[in-house]
C-alpha positions in Angstrom: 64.6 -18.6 4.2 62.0 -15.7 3.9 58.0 -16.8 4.9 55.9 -16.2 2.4 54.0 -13.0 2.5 50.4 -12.8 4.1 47.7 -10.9 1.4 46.9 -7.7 2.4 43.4 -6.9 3.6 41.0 -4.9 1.8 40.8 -1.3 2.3 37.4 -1.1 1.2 35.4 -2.4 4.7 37.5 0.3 6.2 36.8 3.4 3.5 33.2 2.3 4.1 33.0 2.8 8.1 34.7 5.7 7.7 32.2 7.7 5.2 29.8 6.0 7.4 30.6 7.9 10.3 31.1 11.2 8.6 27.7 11.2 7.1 26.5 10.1 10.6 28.4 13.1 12.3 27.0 15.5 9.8 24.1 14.4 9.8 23.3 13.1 6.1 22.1 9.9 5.5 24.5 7.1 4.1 23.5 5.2 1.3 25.7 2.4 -0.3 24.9 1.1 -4.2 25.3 -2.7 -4.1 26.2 -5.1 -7.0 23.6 -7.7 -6.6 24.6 -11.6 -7.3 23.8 -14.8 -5.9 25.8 -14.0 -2.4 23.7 -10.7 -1.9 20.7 -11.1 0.0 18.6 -8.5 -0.3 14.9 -8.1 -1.6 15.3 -8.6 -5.3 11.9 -6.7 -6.2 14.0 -4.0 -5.6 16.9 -4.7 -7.7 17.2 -2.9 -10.9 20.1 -3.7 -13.4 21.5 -5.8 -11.0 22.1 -3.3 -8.7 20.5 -1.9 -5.6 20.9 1.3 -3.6 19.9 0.9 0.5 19.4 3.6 3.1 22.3 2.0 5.9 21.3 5.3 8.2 20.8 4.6 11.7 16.6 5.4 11.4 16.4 2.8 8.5 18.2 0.0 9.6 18.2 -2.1 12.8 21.1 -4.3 14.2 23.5 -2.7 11.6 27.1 -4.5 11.5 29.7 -3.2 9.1 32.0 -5.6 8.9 35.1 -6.7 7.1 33.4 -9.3 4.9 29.7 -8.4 5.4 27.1 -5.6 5.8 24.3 -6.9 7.6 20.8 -5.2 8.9 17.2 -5.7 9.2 15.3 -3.0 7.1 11.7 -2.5 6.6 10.4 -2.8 2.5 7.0 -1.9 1.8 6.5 -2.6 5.4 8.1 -6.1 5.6 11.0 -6.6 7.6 13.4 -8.4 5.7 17.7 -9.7 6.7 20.1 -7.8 4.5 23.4 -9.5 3.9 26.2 -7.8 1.4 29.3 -8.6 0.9 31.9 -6.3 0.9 33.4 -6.6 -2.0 29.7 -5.9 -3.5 29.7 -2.6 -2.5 30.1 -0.5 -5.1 29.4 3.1 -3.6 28.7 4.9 -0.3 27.7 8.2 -0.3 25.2 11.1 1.2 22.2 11.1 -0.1 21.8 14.6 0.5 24.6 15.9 -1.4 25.9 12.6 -3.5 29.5 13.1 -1.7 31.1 9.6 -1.1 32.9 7.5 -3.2 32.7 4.3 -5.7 34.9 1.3 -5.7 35.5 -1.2 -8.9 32.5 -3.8 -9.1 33.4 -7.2 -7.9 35.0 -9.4 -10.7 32.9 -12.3 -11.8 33.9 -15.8 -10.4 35.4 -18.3 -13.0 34.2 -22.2 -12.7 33.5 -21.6 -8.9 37.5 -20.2 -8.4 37.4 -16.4 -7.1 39.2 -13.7 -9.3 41.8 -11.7 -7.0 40.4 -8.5 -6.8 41.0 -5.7 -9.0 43.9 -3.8 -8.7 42.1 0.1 -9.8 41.6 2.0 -6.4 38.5 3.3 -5.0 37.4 7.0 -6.9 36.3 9.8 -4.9 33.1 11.0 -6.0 31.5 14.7 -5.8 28.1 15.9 -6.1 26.7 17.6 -9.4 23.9 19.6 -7.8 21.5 22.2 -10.2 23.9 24.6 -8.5 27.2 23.3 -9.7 28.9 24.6 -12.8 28.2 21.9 -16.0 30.1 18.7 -16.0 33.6 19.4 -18.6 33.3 18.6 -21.9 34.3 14.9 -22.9 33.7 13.8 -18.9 31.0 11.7 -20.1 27.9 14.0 -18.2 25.6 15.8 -19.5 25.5 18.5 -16.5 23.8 18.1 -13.6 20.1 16.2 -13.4 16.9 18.9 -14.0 15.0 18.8 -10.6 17.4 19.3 -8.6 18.4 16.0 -7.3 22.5 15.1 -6.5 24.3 12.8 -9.2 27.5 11.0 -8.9 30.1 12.1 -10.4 34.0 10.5 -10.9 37.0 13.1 -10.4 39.7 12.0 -11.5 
């Protein structure tokens, strides 16, 4: 008789402390890109395309847990302090803000008649940073080259 095997945690709460602590130690600020839904809270003036990006360094965020299930901080918007609460599993990037190095994970999969989808089986993608610097994106990667003014983009390596 064999029990019957337990699911497998998430590796994502895990990949997302740990490139919080190395942009902590070398002293860039973290930033994660949330997929915003009904079980993100989060100021929704500031959501654009149903997606947010939120400063999670230490000098921007108060009480910060990074937990298995949930990110959740006080931050200060236009002023106003205001509860942040993201899932997980609606994180779908964390990077540096100073040089875009982090990496993306697939974007949560929409819940069917109240049931939730098993998540995705595509692993998280490292990510590098296209700087004015950096030699032009390849041809038929989808970029156009890095951004004019100097400002980091994302960038998928596969």
């Amino acid at each position: 008789m064999s029990l019957p095997e337990a699911p497998v945690p998430s590796t994502r709460p895990y990949l997302i402390r740990a490139l919080y602590e190395w942009c902590s130690e070398n002293g860039f600020s973290p930033y994660i890109a949330v997929h915003v839904d009904a079980s993100v809270q989060v100021p929704m003036e500031y959501v654009k395309n149903g997606e947010i990006v939120l400063n999670v360094s230490m000098d921007a965020t108060n009480g910060l847990r990074l937990g298995n299930e949930f990110i959740e901080f006080k931050a200060r918007f236009g002023g106003i302090a205001r509860d942040i609460v993201v899932p997980v599993t609606h994180v779908i990037a964390i990077y540096a803000r100073e040089n875009g190095q982090g990496m993306a994970f697939p974007a949560p999969a929409p819940i069917a008649a109240g049931v939730e989808a098993p998540p995705p089986a595509a692993p998280a993608t490292p990510l590098r940073a296209v700087t004015p610097d950096s030699p032009a994106a390849e041809p038929g990667d989808g970029g156009d080259g890095p951004r004019p003014g100097g400002r980091p983009q994302l960038k998928r390596v596969k």
